[in-house]
mmCIF file of the N, C-alpha and C atoms, coordinates in Angstrom:
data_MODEL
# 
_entry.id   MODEL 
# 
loop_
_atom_site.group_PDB 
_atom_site.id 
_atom_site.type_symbol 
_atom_site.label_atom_id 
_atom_site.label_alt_id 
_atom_site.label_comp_id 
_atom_site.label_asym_id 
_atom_site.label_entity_id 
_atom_site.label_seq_id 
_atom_site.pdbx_PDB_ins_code 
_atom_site.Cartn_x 
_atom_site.Cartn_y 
_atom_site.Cartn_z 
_atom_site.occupancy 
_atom_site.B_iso_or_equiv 
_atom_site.pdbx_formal_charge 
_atom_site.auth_seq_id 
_atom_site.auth_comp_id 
_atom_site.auth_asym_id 
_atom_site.auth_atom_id 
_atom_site.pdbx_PDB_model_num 
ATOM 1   N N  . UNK A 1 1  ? 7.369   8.207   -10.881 1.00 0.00 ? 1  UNK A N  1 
ATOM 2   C CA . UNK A 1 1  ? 7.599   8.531   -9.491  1.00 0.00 ? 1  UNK A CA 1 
ATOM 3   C C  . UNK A 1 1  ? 7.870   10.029  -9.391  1.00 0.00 ? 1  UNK A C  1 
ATOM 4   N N  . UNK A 1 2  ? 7.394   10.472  -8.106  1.00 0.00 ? 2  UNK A N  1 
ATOM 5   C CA . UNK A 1 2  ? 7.185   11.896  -8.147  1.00 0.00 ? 2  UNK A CA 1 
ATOM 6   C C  . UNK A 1 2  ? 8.543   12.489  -6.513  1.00 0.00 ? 2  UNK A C  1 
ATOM 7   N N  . UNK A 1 3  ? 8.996   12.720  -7.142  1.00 0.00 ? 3  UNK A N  1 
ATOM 8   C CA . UNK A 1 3  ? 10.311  13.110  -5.727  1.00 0.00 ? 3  UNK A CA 1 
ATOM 9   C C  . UNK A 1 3  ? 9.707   14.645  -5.483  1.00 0.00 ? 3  UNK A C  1 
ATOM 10  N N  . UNK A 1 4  ? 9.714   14.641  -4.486  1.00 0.00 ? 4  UNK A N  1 
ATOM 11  C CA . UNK A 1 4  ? 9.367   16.122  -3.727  1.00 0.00 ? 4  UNK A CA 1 
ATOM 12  C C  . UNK A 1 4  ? 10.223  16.765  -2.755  1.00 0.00 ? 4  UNK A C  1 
ATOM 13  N N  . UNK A 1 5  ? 10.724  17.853  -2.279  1.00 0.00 ? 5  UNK A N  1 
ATOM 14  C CA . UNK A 1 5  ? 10.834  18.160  -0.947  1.00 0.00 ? 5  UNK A CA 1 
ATOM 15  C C  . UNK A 1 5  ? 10.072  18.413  -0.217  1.00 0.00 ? 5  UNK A C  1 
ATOM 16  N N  . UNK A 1 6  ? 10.723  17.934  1.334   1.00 0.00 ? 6  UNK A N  1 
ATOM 17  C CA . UNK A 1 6  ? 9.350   18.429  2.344   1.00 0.00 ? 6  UNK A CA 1 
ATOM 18  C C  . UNK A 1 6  ? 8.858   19.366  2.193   1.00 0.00 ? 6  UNK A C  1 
ATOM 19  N N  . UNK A 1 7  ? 9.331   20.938  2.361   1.00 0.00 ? 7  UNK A N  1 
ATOM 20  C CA . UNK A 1 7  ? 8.561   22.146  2.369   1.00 0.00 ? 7  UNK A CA 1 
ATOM 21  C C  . UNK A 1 7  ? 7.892   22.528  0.657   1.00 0.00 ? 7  UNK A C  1 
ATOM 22  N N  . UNK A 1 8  ? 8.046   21.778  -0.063  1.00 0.00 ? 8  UNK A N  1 
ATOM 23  C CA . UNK A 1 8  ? 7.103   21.762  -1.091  1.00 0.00 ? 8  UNK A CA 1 
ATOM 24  C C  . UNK A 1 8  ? 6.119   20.902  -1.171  1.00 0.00 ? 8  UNK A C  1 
ATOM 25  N N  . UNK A 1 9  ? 6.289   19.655  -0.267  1.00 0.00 ? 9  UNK A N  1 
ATOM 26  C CA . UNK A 1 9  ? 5.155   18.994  -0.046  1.00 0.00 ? 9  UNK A CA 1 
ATOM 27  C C  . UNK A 1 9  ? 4.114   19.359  0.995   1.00 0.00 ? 9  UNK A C  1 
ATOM 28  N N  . UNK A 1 10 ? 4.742   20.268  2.387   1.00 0.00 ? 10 UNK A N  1 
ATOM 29  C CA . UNK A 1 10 ? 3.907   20.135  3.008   1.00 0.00 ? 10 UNK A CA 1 
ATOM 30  C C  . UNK A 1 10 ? 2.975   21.999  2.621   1.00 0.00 ? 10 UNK A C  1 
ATOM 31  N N  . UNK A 1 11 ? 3.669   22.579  1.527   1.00 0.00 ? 11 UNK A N  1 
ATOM 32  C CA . UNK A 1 11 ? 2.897   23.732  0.849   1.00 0.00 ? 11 UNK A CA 1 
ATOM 33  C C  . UNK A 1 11 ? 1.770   23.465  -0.395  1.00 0.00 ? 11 UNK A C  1 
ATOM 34  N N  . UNK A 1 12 ? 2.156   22.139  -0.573  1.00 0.00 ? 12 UNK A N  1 
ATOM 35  C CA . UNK A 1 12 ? 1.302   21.574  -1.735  1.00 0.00 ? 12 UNK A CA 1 
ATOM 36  C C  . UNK A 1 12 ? 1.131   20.477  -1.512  1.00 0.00 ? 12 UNK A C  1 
ATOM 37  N N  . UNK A 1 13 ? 0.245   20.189  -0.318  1.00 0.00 ? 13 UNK A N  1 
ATOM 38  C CA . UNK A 1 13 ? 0.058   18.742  0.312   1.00 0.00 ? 13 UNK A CA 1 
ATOM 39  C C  . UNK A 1 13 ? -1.185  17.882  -0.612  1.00 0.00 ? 13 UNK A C  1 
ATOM 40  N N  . UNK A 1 14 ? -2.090  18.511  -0.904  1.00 0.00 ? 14 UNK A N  1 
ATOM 41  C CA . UNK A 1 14 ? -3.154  18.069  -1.463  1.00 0.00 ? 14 UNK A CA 1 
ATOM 42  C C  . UNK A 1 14 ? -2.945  17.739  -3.131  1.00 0.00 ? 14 UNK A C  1 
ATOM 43  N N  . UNK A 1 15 ? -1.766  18.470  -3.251  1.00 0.00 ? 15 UNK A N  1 
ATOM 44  C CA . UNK A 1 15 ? -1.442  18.240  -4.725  1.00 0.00 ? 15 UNK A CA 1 
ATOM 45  C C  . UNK A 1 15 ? -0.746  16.895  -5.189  1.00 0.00 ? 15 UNK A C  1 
ATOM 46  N N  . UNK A 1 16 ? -0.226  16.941  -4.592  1.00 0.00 ? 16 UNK A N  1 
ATOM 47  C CA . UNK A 1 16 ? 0.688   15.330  -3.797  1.00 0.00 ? 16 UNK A CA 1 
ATOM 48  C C  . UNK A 1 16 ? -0.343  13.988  -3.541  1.00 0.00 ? 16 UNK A C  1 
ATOM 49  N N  . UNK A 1 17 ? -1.388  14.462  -2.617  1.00 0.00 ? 17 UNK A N  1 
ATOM 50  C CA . UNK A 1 17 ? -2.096  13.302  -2.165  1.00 0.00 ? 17 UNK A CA 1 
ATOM 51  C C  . UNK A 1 17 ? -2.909  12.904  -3.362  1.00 0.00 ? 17 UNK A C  1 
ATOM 52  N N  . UNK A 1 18 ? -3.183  14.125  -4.553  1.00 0.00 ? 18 UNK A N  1 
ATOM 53  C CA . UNK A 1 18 ? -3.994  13.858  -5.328  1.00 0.00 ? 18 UNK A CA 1 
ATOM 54  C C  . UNK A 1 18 ? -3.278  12.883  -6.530  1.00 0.00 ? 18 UNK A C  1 
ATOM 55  N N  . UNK A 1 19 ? -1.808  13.418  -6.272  1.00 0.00 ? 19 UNK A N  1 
ATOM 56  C CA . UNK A 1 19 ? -1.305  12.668  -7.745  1.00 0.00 ? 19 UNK A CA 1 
ATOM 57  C C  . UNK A 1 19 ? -1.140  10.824  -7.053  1.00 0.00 ? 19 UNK A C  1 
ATOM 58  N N  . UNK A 1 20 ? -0.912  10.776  -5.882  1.00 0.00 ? 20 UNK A N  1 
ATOM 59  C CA . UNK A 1 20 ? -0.817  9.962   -4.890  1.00 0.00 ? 20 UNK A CA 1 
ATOM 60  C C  . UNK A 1 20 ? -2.095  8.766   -5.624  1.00 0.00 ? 20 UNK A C  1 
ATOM 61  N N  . UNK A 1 21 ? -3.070  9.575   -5.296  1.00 0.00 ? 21 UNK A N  1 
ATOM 62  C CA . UNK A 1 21 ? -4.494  8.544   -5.059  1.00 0.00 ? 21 UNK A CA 1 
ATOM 63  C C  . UNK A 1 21 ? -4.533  8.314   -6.516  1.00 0.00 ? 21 UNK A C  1 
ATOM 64  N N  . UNK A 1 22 ? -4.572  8.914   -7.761  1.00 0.00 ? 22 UNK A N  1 
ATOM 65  C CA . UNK A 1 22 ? -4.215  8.737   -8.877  1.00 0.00 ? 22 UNK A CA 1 
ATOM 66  C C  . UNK A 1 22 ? -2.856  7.758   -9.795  1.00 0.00 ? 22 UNK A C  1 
ATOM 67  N N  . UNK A 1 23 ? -2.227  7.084   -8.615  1.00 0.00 ? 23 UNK A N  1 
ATOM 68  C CA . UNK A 1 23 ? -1.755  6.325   -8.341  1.00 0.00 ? 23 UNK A CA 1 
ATOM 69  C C  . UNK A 1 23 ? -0.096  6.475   -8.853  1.00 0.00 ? 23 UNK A C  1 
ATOM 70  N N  . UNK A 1 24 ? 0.119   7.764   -8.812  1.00 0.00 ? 24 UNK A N  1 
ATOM 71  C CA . UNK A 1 24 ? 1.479   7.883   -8.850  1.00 0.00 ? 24 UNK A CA 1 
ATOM 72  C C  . UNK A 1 24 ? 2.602   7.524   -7.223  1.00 0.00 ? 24 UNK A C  1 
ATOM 73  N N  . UNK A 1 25 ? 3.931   7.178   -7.515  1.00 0.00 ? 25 UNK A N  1 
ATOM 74  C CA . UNK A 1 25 ? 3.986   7.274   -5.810  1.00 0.00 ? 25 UNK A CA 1 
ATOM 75  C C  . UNK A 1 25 ? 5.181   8.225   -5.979  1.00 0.00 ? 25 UNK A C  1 
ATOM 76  N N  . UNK A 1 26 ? 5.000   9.120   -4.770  1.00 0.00 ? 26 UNK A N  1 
ATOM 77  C CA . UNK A 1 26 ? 5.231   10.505  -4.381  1.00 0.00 ? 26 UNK A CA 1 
ATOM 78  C C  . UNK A 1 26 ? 6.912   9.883   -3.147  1.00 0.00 ? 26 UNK A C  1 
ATOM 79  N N  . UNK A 1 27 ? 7.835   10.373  -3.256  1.00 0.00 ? 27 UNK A N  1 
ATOM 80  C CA . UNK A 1 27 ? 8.738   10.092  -2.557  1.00 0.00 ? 27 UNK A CA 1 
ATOM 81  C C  . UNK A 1 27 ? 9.271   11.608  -1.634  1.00 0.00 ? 27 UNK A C  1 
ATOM 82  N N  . UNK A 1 28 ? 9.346   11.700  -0.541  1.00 0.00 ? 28 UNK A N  1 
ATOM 83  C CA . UNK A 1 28 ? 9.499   12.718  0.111   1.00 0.00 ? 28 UNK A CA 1 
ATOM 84  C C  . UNK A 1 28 ? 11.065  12.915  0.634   1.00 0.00 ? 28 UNK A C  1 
ATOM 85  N N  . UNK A 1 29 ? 11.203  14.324  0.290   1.00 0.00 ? 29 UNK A N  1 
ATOM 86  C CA . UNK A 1 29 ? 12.942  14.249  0.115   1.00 0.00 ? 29 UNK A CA 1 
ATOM 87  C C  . UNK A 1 29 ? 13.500  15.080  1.080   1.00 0.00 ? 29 UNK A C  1 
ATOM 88  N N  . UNK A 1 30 ? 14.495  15.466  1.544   1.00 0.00 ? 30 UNK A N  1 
ATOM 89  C CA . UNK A 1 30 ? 15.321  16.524  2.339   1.00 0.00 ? 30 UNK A CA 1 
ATOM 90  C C  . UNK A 1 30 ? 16.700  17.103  1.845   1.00 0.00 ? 30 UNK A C  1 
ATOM 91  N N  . UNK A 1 31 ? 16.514  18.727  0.818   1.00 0.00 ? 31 UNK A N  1 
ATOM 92  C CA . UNK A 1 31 ? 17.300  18.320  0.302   1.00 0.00 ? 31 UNK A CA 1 
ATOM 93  C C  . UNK A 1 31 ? 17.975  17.463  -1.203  1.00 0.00 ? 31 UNK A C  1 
ATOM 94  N N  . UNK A 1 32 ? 16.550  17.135  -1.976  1.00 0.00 ? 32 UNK A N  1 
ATOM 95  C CA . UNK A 1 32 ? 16.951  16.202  -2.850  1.00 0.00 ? 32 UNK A CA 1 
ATOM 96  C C  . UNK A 1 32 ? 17.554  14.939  -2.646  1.00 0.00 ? 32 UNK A C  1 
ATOM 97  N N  . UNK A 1 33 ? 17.226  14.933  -1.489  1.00 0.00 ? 33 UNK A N  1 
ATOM 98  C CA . UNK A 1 33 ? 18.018  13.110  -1.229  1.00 0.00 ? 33 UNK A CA 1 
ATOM 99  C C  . UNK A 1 33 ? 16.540  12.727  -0.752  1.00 0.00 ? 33 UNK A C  1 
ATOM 100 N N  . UNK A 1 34 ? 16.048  11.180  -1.401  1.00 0.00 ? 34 UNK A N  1 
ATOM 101 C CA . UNK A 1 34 ? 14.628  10.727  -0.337  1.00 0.00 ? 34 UNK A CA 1 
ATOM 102 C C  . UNK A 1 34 ? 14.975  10.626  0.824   1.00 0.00 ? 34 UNK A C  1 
ATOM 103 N N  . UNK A 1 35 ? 14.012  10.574  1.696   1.00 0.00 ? 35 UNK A N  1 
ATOM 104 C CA . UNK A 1 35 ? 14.187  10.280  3.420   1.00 0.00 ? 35 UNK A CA 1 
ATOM 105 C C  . UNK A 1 35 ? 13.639  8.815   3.452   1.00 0.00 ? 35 UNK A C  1 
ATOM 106 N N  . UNK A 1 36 ? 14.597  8.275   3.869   1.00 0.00 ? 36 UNK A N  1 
ATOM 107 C CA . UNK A 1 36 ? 13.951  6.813   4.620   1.00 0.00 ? 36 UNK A CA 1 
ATOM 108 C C  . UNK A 1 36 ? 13.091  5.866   3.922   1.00 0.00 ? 36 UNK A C  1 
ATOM 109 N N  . UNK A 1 37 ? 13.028  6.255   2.384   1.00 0.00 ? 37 UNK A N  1 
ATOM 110 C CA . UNK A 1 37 ? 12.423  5.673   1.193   1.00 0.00 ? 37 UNK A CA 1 
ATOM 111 C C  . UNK A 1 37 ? 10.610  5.760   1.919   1.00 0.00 ? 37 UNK A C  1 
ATOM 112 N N  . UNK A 1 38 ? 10.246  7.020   2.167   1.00 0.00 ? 38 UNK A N  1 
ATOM 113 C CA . UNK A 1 38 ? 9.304   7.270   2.760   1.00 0.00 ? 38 UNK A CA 1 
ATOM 114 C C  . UNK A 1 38 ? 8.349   7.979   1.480   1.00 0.00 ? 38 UNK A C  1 
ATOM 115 N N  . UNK A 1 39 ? 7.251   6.639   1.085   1.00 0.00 ? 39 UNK A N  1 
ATOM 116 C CA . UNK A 1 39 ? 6.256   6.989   -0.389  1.00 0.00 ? 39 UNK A CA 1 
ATOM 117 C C  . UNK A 1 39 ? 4.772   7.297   0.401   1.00 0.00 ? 39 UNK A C  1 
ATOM 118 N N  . UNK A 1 40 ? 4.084   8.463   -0.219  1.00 0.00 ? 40 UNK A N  1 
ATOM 119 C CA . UNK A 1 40 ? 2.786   8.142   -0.196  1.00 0.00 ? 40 UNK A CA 1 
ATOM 120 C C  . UNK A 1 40 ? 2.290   6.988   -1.176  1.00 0.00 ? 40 UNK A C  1 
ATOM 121 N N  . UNK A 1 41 ? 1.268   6.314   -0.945  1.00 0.00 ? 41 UNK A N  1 
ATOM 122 C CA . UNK A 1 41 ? 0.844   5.560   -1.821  1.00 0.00 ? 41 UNK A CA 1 
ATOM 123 C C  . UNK A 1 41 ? -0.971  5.374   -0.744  1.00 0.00 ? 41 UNK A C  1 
ATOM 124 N N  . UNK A 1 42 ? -1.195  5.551   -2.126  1.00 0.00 ? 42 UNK A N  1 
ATOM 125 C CA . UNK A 1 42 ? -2.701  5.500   -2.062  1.00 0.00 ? 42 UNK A CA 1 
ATOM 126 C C  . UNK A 1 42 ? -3.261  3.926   -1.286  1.00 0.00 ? 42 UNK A C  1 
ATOM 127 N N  . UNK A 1 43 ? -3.741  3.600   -0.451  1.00 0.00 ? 43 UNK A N  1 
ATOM 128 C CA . UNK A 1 43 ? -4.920  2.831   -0.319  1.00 0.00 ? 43 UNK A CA 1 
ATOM 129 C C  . UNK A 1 43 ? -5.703  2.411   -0.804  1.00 0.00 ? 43 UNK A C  1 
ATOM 130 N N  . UNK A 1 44 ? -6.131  1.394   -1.698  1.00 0.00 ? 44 UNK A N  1 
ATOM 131 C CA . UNK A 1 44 ? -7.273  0.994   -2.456  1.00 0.00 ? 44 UNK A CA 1 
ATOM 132 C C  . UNK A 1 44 ? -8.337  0.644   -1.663  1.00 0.00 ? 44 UNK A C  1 
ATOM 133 N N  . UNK A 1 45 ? -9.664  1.009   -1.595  1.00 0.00 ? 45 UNK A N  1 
ATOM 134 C CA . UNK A 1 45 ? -10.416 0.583   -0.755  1.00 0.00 ? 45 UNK A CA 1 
ATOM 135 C C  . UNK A 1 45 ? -11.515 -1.054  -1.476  1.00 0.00 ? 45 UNK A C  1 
ATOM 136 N N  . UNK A 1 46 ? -11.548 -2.080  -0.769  1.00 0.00 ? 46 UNK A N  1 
ATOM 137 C CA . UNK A 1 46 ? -12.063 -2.535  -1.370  1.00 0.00 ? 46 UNK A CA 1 
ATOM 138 C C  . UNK A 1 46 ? -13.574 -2.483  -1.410  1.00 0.00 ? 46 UNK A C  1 
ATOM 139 N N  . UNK A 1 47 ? -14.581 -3.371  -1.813  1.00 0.00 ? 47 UNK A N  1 
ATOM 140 C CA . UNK A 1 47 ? -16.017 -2.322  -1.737  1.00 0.00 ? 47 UNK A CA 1 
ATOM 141 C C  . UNK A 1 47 ? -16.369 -3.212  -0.198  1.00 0.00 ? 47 UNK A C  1 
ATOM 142 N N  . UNK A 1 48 ? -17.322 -2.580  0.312   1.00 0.00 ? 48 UNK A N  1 
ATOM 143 C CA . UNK A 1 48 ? -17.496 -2.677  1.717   1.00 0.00 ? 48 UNK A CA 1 
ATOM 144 C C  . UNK A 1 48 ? -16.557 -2.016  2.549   1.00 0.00 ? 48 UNK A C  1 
ATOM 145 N N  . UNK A 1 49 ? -15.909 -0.905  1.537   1.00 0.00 ? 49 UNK A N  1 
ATOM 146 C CA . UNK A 1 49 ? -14.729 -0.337  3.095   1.00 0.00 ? 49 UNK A CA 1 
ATOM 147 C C  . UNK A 1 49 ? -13.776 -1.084  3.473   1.00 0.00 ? 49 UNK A C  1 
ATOM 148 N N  . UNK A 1 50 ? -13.710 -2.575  3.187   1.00 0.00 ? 50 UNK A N  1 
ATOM 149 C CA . UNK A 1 50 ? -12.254 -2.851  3.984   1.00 0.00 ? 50 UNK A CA 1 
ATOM 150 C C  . UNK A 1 50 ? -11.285 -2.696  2.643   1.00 0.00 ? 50 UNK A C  1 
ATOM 151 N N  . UNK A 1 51 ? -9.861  -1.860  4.185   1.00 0.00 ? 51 UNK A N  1 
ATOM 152 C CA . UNK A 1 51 ? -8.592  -1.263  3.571   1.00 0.00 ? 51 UNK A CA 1 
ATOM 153 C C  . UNK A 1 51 ? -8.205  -2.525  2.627   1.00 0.00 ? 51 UNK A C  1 
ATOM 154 N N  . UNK A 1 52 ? -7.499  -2.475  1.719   1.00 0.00 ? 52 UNK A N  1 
ATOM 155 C CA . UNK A 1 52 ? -6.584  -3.519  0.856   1.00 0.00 ? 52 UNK A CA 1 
ATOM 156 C C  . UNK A 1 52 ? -5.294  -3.217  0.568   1.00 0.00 ? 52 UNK A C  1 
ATOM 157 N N  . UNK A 1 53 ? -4.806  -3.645  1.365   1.00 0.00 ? 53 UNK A N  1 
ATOM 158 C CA . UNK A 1 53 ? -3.290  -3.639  1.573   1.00 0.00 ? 53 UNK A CA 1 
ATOM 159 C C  . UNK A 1 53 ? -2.093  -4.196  0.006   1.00 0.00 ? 53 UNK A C  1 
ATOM 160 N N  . UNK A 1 54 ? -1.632  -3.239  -0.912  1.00 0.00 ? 54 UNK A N  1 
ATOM 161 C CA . UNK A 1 54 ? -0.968  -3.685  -1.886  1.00 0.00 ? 54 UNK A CA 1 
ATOM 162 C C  . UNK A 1 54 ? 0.401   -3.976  -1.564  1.00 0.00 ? 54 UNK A C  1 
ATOM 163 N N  . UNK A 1 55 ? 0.860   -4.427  -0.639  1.00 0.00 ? 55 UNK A N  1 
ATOM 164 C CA . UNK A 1 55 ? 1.938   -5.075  0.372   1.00 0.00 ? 55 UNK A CA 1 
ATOM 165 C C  . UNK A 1 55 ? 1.703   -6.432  -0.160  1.00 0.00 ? 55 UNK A C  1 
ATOM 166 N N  . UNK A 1 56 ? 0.270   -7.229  -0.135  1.00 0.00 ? 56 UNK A N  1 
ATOM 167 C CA . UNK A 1 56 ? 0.504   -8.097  -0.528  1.00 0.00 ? 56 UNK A CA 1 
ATOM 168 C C  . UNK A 1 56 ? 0.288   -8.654  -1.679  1.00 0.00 ? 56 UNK A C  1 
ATOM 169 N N  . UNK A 1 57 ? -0.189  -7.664  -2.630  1.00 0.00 ? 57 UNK A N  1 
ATOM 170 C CA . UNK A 1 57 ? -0.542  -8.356  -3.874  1.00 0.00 ? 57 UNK A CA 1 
ATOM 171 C C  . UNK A 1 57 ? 0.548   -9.314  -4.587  1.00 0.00 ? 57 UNK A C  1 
ATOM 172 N N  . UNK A 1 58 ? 0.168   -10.529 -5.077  1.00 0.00 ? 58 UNK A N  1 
ATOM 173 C CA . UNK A 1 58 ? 0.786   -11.207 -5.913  1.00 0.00 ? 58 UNK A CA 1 
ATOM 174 C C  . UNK A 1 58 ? 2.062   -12.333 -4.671  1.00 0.00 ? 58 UNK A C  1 
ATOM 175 N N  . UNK A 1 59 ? 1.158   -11.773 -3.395  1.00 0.00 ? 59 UNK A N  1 
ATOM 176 C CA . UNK A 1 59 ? 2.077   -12.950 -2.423  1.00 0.00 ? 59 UNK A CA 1 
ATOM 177 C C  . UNK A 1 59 ? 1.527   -14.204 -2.621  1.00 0.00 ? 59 UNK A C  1 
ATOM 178 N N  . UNK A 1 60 ? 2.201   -15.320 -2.323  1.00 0.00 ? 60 UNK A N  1 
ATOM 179 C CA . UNK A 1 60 ? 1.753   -17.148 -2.037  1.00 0.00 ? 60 UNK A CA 1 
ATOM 180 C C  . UNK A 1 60 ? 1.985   -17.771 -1.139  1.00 0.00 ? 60 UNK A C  1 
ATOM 181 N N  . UNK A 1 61 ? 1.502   -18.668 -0.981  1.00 0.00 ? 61 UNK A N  1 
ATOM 182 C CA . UNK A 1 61 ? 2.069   -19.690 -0.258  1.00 0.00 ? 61 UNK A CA 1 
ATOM 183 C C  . UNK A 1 61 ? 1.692   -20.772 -0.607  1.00 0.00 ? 61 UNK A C  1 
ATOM 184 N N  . UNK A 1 62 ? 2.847   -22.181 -0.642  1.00 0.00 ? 62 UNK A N  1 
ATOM 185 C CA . UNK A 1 62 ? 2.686   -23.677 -1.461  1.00 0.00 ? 62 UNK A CA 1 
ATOM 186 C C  . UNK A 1 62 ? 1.828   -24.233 -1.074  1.00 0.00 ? 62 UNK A C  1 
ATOM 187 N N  . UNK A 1 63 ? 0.881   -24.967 -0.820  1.00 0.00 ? 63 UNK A N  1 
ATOM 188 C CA . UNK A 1 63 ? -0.033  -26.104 -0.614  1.00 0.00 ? 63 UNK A CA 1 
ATOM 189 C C  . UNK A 1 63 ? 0.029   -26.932 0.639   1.00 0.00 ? 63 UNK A C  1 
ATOM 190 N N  . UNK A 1 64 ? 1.621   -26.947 0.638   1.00 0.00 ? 64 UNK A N  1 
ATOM 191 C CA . UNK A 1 64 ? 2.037   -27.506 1.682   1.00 0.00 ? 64 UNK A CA 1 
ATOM 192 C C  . UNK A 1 64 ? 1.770   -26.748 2.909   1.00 0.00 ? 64 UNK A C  1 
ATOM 193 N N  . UNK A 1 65 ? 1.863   -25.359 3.091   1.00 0.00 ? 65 UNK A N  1 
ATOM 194 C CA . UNK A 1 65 ? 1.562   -24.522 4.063   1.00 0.00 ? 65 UNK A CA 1 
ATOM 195 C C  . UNK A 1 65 ? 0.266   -24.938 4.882   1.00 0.00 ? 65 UNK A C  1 
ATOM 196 N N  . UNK A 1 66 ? -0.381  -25.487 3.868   1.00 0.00 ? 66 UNK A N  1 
ATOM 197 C CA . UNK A 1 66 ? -2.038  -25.786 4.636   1.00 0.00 ? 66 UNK A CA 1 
ATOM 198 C C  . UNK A 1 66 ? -2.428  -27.358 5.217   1.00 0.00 ? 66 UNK A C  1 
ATOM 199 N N  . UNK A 1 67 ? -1.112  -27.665 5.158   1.00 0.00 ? 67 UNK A N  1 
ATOM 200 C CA . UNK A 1 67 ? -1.346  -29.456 5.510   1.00 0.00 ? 67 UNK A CA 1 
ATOM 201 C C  . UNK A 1 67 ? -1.320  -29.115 7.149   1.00 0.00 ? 67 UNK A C  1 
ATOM 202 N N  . UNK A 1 68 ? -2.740  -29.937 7.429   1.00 0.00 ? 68 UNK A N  1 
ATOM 203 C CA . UNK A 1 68 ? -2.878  -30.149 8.743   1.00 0.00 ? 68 UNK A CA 1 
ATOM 204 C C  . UNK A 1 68 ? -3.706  -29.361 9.228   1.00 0.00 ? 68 UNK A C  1 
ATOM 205 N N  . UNK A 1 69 ? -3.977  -28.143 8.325   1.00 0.00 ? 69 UNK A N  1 
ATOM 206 C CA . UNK A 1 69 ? -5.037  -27.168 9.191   1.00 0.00 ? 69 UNK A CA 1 
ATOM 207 C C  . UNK A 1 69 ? -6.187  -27.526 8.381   1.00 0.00 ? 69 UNK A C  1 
ATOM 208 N N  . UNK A 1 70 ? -7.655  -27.344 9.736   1.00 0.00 ? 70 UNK A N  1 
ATOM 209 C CA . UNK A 1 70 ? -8.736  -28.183 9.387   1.00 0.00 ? 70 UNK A CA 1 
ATOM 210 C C  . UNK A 1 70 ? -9.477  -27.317 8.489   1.00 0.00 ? 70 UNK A C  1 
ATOM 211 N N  . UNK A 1 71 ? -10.299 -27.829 7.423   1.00 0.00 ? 71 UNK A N  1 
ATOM 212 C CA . UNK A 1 71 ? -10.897 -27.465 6.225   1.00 0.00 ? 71 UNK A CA 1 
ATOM 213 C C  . UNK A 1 71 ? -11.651 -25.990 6.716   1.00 0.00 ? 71 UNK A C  1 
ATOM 214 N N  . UNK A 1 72 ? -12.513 -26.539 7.215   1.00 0.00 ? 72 UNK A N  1 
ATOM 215 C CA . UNK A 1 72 ? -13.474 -25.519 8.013   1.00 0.00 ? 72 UNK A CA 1 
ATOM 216 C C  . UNK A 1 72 ? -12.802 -24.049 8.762   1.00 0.00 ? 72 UNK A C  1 
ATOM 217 N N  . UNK A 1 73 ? -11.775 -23.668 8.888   1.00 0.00 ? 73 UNK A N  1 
ATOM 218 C CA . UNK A 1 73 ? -10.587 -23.230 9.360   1.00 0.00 ? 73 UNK A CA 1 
ATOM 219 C C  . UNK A 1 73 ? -10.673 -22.523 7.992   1.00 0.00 ? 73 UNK A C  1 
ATOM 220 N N  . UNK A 1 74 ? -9.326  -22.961 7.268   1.00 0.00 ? 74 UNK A N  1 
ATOM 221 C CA . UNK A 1 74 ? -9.106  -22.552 6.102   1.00 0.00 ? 74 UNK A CA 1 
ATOM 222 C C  . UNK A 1 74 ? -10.303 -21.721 5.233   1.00 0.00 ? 74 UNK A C  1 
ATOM 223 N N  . UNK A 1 75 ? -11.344 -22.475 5.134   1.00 0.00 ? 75 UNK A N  1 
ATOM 224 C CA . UNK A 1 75 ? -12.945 -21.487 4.857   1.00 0.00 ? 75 UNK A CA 1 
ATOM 225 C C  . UNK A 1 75 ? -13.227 -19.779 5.627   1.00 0.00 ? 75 UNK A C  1 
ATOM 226 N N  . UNK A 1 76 ? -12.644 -20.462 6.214   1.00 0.00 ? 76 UNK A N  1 
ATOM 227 C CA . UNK A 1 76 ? -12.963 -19.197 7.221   1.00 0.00 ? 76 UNK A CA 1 
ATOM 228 C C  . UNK A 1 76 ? -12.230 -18.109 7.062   1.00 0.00 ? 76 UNK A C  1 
ATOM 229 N N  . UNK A 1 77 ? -10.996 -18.035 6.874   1.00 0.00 ? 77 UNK A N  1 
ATOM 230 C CA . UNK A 1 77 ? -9.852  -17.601 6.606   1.00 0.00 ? 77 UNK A CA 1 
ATOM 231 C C  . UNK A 1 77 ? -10.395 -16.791 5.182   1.00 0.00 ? 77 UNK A C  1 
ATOM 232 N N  . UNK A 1 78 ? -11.262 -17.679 3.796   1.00 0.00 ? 78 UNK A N  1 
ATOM 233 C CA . UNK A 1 78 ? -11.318 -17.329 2.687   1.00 0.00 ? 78 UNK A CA 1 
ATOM 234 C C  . UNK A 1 78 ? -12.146 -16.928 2.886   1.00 0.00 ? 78 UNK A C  1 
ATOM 235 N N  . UNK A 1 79 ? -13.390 -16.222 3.892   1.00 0.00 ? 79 UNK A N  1 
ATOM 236 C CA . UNK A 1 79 ? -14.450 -15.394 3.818   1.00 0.00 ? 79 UNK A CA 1 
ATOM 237 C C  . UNK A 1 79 ? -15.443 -16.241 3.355   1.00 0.00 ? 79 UNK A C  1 
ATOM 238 N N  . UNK A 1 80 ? -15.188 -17.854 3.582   1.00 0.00 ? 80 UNK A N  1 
ATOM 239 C CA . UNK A 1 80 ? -16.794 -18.934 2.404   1.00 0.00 ? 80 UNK A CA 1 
ATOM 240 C C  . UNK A 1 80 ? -17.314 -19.216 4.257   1.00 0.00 ? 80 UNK A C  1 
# 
């Protein structure tokens, strides 16, 4: 993890975004204290362009969640 201050981040912004997309995460500070636990973090794009959100990687839900909703539904949902 990469702690920064603002006025060194926003003088070396690209340096940041680069270590960023390279998948370090960059924490922006005021002061040496972080602000608001406020990270760059890169975007993975998946192919076709849509954004992929790593918010949810490695989320679930039980089996049970899907009782009652109709098959064809659920398909849809999975992109089949």
């Amino acid at each position: 993890m990469i702690r920064v201050n603002i006025q060194e981040a926003m003088t070396h912004l690209s340096r940041y975004l680069g270590a960023a997309e390279g998948g370090a995460a960059v924490v922006l500070c005021r002061h040496n204290k972080p602000v608001e636990e406020l990270r760059l973090i890169p975007i993975a794009l998946a192919s076709a362009g849509t954004p992929r959100f790593e918010l949810w990687a490695g989320f679930g839900v039980s089996e049970s969640f899907f009782e009652g909703v109709p098959g064809d539904l659920i398909q849809a949902f999975n992109g089949e």
